[in-house]
N, C-alpha and C positions, 0 to 999 in steps of 0.2 A: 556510550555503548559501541559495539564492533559494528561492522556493516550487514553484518548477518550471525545466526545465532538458532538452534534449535535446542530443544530440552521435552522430554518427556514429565509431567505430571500422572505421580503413581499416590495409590493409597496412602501410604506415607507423609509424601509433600502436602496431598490433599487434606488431612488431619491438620498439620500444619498452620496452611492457610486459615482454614475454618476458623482455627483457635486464633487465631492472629488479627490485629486492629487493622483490617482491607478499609481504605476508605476512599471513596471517586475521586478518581486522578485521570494523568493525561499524560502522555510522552513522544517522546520525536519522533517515534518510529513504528514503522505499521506491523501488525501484530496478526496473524492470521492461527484460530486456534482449531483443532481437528478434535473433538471428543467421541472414543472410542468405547466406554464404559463409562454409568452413571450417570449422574444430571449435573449442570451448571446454571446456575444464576445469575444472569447478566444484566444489568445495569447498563444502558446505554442509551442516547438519544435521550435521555431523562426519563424514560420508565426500566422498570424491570420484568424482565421473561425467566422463565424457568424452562432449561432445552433438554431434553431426551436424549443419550447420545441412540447413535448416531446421531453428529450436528457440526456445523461449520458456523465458526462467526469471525468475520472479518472487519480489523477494529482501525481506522485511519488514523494516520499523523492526527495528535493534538484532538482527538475527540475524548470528552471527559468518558469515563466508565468503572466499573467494578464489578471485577469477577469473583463469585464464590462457590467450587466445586460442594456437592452432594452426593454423600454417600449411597449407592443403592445395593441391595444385597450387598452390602459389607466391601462394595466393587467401586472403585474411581479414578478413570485414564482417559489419560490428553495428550496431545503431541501441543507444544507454541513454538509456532516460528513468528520470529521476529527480524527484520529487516530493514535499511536505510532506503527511503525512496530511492534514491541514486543506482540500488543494487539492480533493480529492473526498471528501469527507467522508462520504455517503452511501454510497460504493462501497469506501470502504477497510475497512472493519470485514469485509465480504463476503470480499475478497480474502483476508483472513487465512484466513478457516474453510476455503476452495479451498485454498490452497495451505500451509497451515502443515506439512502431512504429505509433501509433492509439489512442492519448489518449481519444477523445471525440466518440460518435456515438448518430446517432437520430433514435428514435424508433419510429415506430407504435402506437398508444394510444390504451386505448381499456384496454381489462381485464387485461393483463399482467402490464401496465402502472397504471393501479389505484393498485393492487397488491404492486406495488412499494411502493406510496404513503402510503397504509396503513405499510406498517411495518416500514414506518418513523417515523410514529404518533405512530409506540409501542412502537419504540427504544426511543422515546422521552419522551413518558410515564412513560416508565420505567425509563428512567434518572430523575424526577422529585421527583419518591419515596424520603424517605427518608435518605435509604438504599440501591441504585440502586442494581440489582444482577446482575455484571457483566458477567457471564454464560450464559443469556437470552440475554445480549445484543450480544454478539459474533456469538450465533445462530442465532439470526435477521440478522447481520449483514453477516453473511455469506450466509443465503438466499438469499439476494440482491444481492451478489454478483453473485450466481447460478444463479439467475432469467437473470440477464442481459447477462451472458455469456451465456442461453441456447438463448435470442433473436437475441445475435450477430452472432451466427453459421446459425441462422433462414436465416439473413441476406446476411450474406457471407460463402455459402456453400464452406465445400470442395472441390468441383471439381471445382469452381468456384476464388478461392480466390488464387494466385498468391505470395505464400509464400516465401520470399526468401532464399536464403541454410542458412544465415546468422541466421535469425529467427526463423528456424529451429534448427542447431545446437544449440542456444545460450537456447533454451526450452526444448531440450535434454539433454543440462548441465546443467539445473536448478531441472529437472527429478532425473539425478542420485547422484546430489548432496543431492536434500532431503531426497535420501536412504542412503549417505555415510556420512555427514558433523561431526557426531558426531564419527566417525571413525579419527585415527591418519593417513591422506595420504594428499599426495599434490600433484601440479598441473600437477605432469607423471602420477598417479595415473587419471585423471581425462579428461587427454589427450589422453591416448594409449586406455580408452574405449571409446572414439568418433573415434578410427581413426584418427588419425593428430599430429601434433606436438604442443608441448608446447606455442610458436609463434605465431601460427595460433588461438590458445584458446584464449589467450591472450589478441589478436588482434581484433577477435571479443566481446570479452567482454569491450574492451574499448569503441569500437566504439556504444557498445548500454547501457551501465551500466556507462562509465565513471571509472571505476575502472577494477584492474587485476585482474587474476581468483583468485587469494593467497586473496587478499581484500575482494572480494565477498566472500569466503569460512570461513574468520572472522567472516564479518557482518554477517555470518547465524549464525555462532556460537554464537556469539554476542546479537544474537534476540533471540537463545532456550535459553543463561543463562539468559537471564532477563523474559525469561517464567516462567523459574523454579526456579527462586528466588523470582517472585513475588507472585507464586503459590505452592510452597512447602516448608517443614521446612530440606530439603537438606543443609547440610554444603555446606561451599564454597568449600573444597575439593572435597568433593561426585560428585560435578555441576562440576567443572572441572574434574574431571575424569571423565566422565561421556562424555563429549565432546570432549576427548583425549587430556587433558592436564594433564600430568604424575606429575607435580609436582605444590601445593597453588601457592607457590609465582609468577611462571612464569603466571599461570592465571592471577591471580590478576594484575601482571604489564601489561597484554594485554588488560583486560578488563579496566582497569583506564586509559589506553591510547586510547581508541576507544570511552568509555562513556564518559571520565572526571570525574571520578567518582571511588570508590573503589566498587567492589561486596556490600559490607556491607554496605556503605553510600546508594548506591541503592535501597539496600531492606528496609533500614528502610526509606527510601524518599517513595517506594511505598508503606508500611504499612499507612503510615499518611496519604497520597491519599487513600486509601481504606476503613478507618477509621472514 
């Protein structure tokens, strides 16, 4: 898949799907869907919701699921954006700790819900150029994400919202990670400033991420080199230094072991996409 990617879902498509053999699946790339008209059926987490549009659900790298739009009044519209971690790299780690427990919510319609809409239609726009500027799409795109996270606190206030220590801790260590990940430390490092033992880190990062803290502290590494190899003329050295890898080669064998790919087959893969 491309590194980013928008499509509208209309009555049409939505007949489509319906009739078509949808079965729980999973993919590399995070999926965040806006529904504007109609109901959707989502399958996620291993139960199933039936959402009202207005509705946002936001679907993470590699979480199994299946969506099946519903017709209402004869009426069924979606925006999906789809994206590579890498595309917002700052903001994707964020999104997981939000929604790993909650992936869907229904909003209110009204100013904030047409709001949405309209900067579907720019990101969309914009992708039609001939040239898209992917710059303009990041900051649409990270508006959106603003917008829904200031409705969801609207939602479920603070004092209100029943956080568990789990979900807390695991947003704490996504917190100090985005301040340390390009630092050489590991997971004592990451453990003795939350308080607790290596174990207990561990433990919850399995239970909500599927992976160990040492994995997670990859993939972030993983997601800023391919920021800044899609986005700067940094040697492969520089990028690995840079991210606390003291020496090319051992980069290079981490990074072709997690992408499938070498640093360099990457960048010139994303120059051609960009091109």
């Amino acid at each position: 898949m491309e590194t980013f990617k928008i499509f509208q879902v209309g009555s049409i498509e939505a007949k489509k799907i319906i009739a078509s053999e949808n079965e729980p699946h999973h993919h590399d790339f995070e999926e965040l869907i806006i529904g504007t008209e109609g109901q959707m059926e989502h399958f996620i987490d291993f139960k199933s919701t039936v959402l009202d549009a207005p509705f946002v659900s936001f679907v993470t790298r590699g979480k199994v699921h299946r969506v099946k739009p519903i017709m209402k009044d004869g009426k069924c519209q979606m925006w999906a954006i789809r994206f590579k971690s890498e595309f917002i790299p700052e903001t994707t780690f964020q999104l997981y700790s939000l929604y790993h427990d909650n992936a869907s919510i229904e909003l209110p319609g009204g100013a904030c819900f047409g709001r949405l809409g309209m900067l579907c239609e720019m990101i969309d726009d914009e992708m039609q150029q001939s040239s898209p500027d992917y710059a303009i799409i990041r900051q649409l795109l990270g508006a959106i994400f603003t917008m829904i996270e200031s409705e969801r606190r609207k939602l479920t206030p603070d004092d209100k919202e029943q956080l568990k220590s789990q979900s807390i801790t695991f947003k704490n260590f996504l917190r100090i990670l985005e301040e340390n990940f390009r630092r050489n430390v590991g997971v004592e490092y990451y453990a003795e400033k939350l308080f607790m033992s290596t174990r207990n880190l561990n433990n919850i990062c399995h239970q909500i991420l599927q992976q160990s803290v040492s994995e997670i502290i990859e993939t972030r590494k993983l997601i800023e080199a391919k920021n800044l190899l899609s986005t700067t003329d940094k040697t492969i050295s520089e990028i690995g230094f840079e991210l606390g890898y003291n020496e090319k080669a051992y980069f290079t064998n981490v990074f072709k072991k997690k992408a499938g790919q070498t640093p360099t087959a990457f960048r010139t893969e994303m120059k051609k996409l960009v091109s």
